[in-house]
MIDOBA-763668 format. One record per residue (C-alpha): residue in three letters; y, z, x; residue number from 1. Coordinates in nm, 2 decimals, always signed. Layout:
% residues N
<rec><type>ALA</type><yy>Y</yy><zz>Z</zz><xx>X</xx><seq>NUM</seq></rec>
...
% end
This chain:
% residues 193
<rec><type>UNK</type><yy>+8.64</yy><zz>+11.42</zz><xx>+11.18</xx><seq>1</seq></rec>
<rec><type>UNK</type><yy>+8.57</yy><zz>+11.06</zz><xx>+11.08</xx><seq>2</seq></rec>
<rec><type>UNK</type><yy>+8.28</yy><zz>+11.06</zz><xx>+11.28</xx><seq>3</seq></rec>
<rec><type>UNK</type><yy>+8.11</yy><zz>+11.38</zz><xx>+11.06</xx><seq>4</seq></rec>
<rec><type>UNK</type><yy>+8.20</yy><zz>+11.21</zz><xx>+10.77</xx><seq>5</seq></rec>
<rec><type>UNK</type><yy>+8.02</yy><zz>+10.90</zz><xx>+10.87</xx><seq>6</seq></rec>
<rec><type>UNK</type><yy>+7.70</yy><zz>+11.09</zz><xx>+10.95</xx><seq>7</seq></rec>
<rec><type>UNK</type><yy>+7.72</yy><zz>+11.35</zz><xx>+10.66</xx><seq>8</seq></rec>
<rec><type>UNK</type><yy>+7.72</yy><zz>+10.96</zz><xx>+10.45</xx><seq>9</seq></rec>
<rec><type>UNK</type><yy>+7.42</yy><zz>+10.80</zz><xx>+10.69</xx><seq>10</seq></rec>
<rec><type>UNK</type><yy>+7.22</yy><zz>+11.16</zz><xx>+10.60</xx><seq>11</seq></rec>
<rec><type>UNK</type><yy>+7.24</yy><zz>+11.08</zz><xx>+10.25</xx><seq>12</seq></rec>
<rec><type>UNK</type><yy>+7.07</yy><zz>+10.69</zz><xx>+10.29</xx><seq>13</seq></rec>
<rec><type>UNK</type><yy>+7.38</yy><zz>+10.54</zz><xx>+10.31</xx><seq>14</seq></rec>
<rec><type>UNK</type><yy>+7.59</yy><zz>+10.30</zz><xx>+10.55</xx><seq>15</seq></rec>
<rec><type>UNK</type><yy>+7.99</yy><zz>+10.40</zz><xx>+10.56</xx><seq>16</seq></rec>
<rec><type>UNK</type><yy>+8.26</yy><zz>+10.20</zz><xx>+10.61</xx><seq>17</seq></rec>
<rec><type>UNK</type><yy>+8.55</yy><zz>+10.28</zz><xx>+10.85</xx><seq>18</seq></rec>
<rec><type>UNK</type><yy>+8.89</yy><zz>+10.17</zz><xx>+10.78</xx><seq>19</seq></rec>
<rec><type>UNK</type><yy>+9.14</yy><zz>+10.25</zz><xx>+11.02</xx><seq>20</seq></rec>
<rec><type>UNK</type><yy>+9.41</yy><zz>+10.09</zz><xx>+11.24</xx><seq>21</seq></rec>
<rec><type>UNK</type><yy>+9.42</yy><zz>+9.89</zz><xx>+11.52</xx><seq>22</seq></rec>
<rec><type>UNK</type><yy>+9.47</yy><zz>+10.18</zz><xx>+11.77</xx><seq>23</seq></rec>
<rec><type>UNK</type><yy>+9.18</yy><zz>+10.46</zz><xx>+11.66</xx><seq>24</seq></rec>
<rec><type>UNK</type><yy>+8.86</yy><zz>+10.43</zz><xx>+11.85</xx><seq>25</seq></rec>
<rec><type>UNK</type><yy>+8.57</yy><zz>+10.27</zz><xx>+11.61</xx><seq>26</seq></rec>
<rec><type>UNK</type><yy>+8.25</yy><zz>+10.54</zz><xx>+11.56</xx><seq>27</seq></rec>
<rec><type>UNK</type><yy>+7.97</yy><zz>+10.42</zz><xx>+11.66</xx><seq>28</seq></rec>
<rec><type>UNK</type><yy>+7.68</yy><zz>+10.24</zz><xx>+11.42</xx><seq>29</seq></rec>
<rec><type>UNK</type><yy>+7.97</yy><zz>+10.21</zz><xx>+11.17</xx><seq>30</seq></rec>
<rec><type>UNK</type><yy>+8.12</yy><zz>+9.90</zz><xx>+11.02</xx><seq>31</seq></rec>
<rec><type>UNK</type><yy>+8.46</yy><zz>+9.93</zz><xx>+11.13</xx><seq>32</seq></rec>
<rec><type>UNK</type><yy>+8.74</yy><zz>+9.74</zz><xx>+10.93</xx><seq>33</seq></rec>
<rec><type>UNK</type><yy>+9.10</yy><zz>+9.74</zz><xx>+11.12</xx><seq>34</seq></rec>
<rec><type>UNK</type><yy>+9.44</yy><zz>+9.72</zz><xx>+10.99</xx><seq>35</seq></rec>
<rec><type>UNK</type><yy>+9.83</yy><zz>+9.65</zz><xx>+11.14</xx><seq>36</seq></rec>
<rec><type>UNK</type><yy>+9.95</yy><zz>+9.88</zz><xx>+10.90</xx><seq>37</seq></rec>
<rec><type>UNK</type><yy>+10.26</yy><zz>+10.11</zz><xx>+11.16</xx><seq>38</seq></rec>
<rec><type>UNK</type><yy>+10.44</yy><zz>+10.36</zz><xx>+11.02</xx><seq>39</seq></rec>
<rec><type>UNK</type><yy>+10.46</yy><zz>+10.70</zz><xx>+10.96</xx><seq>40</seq></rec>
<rec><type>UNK</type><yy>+10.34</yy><zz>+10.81</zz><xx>+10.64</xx><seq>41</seq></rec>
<rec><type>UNK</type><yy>+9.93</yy><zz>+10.81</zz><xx>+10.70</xx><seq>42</seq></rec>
<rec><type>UNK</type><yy>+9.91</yy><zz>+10.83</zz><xx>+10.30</xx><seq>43</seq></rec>
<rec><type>UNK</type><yy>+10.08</yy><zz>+10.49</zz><xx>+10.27</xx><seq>44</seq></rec>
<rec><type>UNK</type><yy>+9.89</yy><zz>+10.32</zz><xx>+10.52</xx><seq>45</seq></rec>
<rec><type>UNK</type><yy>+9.61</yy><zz>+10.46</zz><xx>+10.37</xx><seq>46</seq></rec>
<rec><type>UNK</type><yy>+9.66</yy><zz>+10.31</zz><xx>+10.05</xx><seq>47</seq></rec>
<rec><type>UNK</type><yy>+9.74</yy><zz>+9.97</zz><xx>+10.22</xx><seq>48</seq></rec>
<rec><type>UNK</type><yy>+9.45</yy><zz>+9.97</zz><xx>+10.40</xx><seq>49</seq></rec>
<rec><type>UNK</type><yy>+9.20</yy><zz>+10.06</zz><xx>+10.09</xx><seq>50</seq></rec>
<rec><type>UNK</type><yy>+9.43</yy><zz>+9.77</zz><xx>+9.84</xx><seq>51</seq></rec>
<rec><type>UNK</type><yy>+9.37</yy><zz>+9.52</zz><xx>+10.16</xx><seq>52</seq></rec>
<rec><type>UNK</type><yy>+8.97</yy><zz>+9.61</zz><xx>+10.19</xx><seq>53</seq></rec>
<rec><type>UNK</type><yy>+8.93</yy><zz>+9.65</zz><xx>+9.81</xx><seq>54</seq></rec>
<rec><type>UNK</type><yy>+8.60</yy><zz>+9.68</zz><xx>+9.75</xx><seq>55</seq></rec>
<rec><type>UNK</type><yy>+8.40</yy><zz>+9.86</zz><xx>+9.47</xx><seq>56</seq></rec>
<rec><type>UNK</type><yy>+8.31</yy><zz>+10.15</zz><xx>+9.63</xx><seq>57</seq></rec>
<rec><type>UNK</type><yy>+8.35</yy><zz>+10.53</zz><xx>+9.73</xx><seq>58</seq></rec>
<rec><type>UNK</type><yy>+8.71</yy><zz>+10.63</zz><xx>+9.94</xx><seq>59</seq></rec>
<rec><type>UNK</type><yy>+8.70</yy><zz>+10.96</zz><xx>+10.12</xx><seq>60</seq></rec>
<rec><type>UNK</type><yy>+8.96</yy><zz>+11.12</zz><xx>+10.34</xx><seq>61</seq></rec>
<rec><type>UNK</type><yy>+8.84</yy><zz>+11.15</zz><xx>+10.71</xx><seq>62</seq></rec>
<rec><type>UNK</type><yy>+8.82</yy><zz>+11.57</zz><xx>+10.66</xx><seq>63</seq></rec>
<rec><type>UNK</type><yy>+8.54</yy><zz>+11.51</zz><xx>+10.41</xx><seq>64</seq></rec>
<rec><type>UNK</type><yy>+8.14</yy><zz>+11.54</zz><xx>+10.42</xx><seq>65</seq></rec>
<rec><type>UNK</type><yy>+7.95</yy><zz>+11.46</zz><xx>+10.19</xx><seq>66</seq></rec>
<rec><type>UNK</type><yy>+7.65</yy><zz>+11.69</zz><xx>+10.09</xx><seq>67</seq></rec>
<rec><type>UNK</type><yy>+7.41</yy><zz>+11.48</zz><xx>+9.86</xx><seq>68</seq></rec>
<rec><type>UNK</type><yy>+7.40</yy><zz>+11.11</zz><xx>+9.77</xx><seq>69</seq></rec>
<rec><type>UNK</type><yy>+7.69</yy><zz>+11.00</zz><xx>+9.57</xx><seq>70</seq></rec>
<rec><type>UNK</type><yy>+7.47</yy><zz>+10.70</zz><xx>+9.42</xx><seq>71</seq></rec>
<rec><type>UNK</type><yy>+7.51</yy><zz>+10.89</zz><xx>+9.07</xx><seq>72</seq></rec>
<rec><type>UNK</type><yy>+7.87</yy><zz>+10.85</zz><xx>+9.02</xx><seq>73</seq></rec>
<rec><type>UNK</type><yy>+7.82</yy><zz>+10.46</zz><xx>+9.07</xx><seq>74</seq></rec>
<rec><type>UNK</type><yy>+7.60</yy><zz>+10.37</zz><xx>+8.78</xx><seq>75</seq></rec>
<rec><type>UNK</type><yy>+7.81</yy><zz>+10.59</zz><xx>+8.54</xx><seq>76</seq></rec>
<rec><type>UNK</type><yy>+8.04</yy><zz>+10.33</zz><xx>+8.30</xx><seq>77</seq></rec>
<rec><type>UNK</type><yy>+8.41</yy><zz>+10.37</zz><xx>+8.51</xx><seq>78</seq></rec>
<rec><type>UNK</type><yy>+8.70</yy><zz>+10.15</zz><xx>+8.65</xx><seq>79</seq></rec>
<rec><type>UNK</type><yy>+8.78</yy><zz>+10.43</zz><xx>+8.86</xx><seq>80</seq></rec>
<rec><type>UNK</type><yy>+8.67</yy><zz>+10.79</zz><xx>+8.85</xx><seq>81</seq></rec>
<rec><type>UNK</type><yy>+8.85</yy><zz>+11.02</zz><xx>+9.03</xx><seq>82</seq></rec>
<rec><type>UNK</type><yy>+8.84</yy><zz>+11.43</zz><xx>+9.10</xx><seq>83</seq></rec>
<rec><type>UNK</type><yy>+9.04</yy><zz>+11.63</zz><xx>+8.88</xx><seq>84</seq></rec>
<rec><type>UNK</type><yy>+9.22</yy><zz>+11.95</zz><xx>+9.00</xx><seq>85</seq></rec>
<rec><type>UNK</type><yy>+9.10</yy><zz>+12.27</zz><xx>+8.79</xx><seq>86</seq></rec>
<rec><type>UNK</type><yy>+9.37</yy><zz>+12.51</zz><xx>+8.86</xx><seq>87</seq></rec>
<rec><type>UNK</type><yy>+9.75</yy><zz>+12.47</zz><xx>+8.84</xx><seq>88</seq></rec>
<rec><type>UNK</type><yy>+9.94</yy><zz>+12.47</zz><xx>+9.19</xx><seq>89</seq></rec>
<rec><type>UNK</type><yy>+10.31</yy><zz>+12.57</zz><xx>+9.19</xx><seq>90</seq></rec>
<rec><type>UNK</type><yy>+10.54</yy><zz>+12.47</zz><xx>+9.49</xx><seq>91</seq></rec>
<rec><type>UNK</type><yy>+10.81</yy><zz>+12.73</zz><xx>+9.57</xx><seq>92</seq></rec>
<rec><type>UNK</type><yy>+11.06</yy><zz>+12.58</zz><xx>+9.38</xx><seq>93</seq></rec>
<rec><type>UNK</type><yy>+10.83</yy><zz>+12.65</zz><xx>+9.07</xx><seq>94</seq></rec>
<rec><type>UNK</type><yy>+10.77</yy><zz>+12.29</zz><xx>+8.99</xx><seq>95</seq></rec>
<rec><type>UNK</type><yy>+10.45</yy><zz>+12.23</zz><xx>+8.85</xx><seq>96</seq></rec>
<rec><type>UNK</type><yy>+10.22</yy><zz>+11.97</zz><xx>+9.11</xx><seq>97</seq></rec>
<rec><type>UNK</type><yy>+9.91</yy><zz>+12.00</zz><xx>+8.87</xx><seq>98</seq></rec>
<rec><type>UNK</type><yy>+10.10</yy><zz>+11.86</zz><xx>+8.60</xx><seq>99</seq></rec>
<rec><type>UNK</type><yy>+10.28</yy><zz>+11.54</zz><xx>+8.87</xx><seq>100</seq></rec>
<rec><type>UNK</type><yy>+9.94</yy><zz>+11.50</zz><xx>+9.07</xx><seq>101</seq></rec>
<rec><type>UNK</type><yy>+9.63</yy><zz>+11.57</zz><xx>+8.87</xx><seq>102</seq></rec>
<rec><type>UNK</type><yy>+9.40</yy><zz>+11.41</zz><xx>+9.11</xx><seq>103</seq></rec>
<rec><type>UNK</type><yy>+9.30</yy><zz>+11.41</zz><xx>+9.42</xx><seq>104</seq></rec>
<rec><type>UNK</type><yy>+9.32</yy><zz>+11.14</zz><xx>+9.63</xx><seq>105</seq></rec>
<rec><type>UNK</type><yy>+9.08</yy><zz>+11.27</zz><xx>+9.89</xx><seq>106</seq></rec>
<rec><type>UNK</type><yy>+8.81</yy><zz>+11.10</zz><xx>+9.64</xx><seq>107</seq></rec>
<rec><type>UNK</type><yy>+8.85</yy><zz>+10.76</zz><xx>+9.49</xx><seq>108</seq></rec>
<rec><type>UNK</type><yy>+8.55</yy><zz>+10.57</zz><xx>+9.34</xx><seq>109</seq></rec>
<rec><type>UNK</type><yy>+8.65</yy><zz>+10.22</zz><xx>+9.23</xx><seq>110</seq></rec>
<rec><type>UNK</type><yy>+8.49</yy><zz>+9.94</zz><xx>+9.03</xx><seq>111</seq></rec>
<rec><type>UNK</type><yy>+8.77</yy><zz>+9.75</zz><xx>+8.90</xx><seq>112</seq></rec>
<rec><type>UNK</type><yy>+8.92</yy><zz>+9.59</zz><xx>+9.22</xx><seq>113</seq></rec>
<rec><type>UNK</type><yy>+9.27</yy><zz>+9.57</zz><xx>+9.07</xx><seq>114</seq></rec>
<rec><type>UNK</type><yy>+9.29</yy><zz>+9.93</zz><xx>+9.06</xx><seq>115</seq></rec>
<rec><type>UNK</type><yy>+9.38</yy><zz>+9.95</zz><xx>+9.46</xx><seq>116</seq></rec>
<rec><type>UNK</type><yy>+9.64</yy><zz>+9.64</zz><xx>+9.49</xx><seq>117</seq></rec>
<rec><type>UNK</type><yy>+9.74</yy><zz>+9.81</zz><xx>+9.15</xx><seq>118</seq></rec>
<rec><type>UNK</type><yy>+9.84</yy><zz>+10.11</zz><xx>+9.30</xx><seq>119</seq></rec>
<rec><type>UNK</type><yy>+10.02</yy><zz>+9.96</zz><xx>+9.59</xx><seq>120</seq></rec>
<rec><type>UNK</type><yy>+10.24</yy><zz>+9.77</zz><xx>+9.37</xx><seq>121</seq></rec>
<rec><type>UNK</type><yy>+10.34</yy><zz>+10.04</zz><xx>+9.12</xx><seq>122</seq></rec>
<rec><type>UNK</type><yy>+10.47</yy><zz>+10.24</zz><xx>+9.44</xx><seq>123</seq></rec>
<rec><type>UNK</type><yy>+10.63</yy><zz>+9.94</zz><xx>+9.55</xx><seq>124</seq></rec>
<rec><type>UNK</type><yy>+10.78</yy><zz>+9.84</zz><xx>+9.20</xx><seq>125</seq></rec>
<rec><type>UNK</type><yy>+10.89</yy><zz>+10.22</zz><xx>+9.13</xx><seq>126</seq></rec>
<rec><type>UNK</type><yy>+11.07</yy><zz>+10.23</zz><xx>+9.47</xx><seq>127</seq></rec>
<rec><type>UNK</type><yy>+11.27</yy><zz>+9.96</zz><xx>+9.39</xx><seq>128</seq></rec>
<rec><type>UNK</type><yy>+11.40</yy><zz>+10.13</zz><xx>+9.03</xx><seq>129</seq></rec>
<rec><type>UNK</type><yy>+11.44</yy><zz>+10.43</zz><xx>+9.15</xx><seq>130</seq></rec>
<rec><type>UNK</type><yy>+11.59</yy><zz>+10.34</zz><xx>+9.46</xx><seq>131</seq></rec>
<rec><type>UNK</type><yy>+11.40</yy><zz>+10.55</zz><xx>+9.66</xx><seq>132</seq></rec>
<rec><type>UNK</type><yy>+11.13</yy><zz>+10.53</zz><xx>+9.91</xx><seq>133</seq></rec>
<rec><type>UNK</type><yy>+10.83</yy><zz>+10.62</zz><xx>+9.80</xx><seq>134</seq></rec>
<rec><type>UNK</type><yy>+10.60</yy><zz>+10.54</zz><xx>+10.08</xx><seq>135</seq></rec>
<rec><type>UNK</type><yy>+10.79</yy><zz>+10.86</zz><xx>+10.27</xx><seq>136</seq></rec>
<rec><type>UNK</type><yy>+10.62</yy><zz>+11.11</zz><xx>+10.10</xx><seq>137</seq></rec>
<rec><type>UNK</type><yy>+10.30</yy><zz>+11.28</zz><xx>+10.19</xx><seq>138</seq></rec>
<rec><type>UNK</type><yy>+10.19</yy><zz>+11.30</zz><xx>+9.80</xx><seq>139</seq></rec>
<rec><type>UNK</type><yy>+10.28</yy><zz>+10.93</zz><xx>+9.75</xx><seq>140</seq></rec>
<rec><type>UNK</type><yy>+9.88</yy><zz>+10.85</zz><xx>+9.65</xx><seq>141</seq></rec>
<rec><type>UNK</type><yy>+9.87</yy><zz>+11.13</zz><xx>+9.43</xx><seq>142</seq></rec>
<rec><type>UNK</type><yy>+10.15</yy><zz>+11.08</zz><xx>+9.22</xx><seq>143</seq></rec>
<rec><type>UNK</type><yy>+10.07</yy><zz>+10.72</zz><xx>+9.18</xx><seq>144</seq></rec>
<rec><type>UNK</type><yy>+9.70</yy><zz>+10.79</zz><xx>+9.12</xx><seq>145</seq></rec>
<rec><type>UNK</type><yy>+9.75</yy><zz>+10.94</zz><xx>+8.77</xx><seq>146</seq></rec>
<rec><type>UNK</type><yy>+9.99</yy><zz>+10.65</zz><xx>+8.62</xx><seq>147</seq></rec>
<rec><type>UNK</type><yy>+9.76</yy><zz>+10.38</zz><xx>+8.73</xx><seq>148</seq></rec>
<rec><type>UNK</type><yy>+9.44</yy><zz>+10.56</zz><xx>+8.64</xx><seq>149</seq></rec>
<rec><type>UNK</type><yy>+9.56</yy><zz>+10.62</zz><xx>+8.25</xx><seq>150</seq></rec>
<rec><type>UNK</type><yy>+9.54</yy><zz>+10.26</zz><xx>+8.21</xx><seq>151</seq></rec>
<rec><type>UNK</type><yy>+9.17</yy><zz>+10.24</zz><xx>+8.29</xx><seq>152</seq></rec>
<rec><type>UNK</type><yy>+8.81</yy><zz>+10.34</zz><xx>+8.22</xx><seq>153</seq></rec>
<rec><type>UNK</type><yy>+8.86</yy><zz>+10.68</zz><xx>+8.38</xx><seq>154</seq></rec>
<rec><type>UNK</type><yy>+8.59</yy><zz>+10.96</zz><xx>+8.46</xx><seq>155</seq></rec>
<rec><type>UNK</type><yy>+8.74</yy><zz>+11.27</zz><xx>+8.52</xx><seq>156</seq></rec>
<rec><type>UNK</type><yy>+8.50</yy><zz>+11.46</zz><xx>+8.78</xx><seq>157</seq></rec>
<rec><type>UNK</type><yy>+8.55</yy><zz>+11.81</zz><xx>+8.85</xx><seq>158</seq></rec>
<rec><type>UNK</type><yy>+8.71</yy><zz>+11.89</zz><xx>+9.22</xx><seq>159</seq></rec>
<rec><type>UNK</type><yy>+8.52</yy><zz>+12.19</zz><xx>+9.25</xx><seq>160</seq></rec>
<rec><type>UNK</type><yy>+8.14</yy><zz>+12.00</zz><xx>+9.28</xx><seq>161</seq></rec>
<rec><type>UNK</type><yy>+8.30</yy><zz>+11.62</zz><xx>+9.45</xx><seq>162</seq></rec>
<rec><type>UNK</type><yy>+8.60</yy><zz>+11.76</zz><xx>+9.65</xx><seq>163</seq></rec>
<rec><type>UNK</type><yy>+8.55</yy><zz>+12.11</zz><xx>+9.72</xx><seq>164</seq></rec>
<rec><type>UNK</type><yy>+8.80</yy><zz>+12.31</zz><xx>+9.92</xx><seq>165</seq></rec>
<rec><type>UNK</type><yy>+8.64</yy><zz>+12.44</zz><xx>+10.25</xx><seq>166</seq></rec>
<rec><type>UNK</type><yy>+8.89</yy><zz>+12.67</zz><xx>+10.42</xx><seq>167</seq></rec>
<rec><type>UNK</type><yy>+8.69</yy><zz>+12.89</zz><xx>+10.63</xx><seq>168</seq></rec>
<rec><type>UNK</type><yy>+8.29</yy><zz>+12.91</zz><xx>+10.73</xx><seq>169</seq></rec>
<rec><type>UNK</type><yy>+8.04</yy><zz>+13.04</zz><xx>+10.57</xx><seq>170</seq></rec>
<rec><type>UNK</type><yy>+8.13</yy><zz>+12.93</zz><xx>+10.20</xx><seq>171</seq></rec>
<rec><type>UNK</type><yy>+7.87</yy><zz>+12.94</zz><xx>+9.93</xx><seq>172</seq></rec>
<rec><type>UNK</type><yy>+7.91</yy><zz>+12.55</zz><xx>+9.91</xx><seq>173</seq></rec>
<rec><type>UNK</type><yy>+7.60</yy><zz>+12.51</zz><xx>+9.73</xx><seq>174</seq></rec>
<rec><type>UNK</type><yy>+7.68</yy><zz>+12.34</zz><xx>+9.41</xx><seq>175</seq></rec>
<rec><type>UNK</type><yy>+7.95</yy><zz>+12.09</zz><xx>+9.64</xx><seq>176</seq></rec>
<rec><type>UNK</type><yy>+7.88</yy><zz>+11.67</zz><xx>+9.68</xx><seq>177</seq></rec>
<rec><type>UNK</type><yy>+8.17</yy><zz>+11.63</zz><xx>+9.88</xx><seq>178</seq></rec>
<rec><type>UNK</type><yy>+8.34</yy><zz>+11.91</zz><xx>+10.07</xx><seq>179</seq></rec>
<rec><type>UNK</type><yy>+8.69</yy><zz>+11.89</zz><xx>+10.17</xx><seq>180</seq></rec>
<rec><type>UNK</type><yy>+8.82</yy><zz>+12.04</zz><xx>+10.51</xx><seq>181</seq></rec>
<rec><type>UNK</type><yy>+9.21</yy><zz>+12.05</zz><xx>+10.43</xx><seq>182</seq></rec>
<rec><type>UNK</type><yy>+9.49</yy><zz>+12.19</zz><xx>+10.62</xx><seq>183</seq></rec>
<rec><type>UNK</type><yy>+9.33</yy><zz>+12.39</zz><xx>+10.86</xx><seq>184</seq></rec>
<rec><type>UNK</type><yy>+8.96</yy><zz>+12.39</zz><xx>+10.73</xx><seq>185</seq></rec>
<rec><type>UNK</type><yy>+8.96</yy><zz>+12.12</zz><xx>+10.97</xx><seq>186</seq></rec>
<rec><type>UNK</type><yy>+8.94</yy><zz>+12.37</zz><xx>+11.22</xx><seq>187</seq></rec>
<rec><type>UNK</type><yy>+8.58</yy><zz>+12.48</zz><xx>+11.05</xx><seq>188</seq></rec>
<rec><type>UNK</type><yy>+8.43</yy><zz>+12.12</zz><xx>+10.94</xx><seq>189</seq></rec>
<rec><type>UNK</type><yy>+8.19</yy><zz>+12.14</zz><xx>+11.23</xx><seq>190</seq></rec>
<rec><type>UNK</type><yy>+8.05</yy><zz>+12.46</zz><xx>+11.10</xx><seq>191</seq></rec>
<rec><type>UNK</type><yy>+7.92</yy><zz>+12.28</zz><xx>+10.81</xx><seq>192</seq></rec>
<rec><type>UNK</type><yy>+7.72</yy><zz>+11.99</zz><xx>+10.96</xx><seq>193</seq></rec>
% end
């Protein structure tokens, strides 16, 4: 997967960035940033990994491509712009996860470079109140994502055209920058190169 992100990004005139552990294989013609993070939770060291590189800059998840040249969304005036989910998802227990996660952490554009460390430290800091571990949970990014972001220049930019759902091939994914291959539209990503 990383390595059809990385050429979906080189199609569009651009050179990615890989950040992953110490243990994953590097893709090749990609600069390749490594991190100790161990653990469990991939979210968490996830987040480590992007507050430790921290550079302005686009973050996809590895079951991404993206479709046209993302050099739009830079120039617009934003600390962080981020993809906002369209539709309201109820878990079985009839909590609404729209309403807890807005966003999607499969996209993260950043200017402000206190907005990553930032995030880090509010999981960190509401761990400790709460006396819970926060870094345990798959959603950790997500629910963090929207207290963090509503103290910043925020663009909202809709999931549907930068983080598209991709579930099964042959999509009309026309209108998409960024498709998404979650779950098992993994299974399809290749169909899409």
């Amino acid at each position: 997967m990383p390595r059809m992100l990385a050429e979906s990004i080189r199609k569009t005139g651009h050179n990615p960035v890989f950040l992953t552990d110490n243990k994953t294989e590097g893709i090749e013609g990609c600069e390749t940033h490594r991190f100790g993070f161990t653990g469990e939770n991939v979210v968490w060291k996830r987040m480590l990994c992007y507050a430790e590189y921290n550079q302005e800059g686009i973050y996809l998840d590895s079951d991404m491509m993206v479709m046209k040249n993302l050099e739009p969304i830079m120039a617009l005036d934003f600390d962080v712009a981020l993809t906002k989910v369209s539709h309201q998802i109820i878990d079985p227990k009839g909590v609404n996860l729209t309403a807890l996660m807005p966003y999607n952490g499969g996209f993260i554009a950043v200017k402000d470079k206190t907005f990553l460390p930032a995030m880090v430290r509010h999981v960190i800091d509401t761990q400790n109140e709460a006396d819970v571990d926060l870094t345990q949970y798959w959603y950790c990014d997500q629910m963090t994502l929207a207290e963090v972001a509503g103290t910043r220049n925020l663009v909202e930019l809709p999931v549907k055209i930068y983080n598209k759902t991709v579930k099964k091939p042959g999509m009309d994914v026309s209108g998409a920058w960024v498709l998404h291959f979650k779950g098992r539209g993994k299974e399809v990503m290749e169909s899409y190169q």
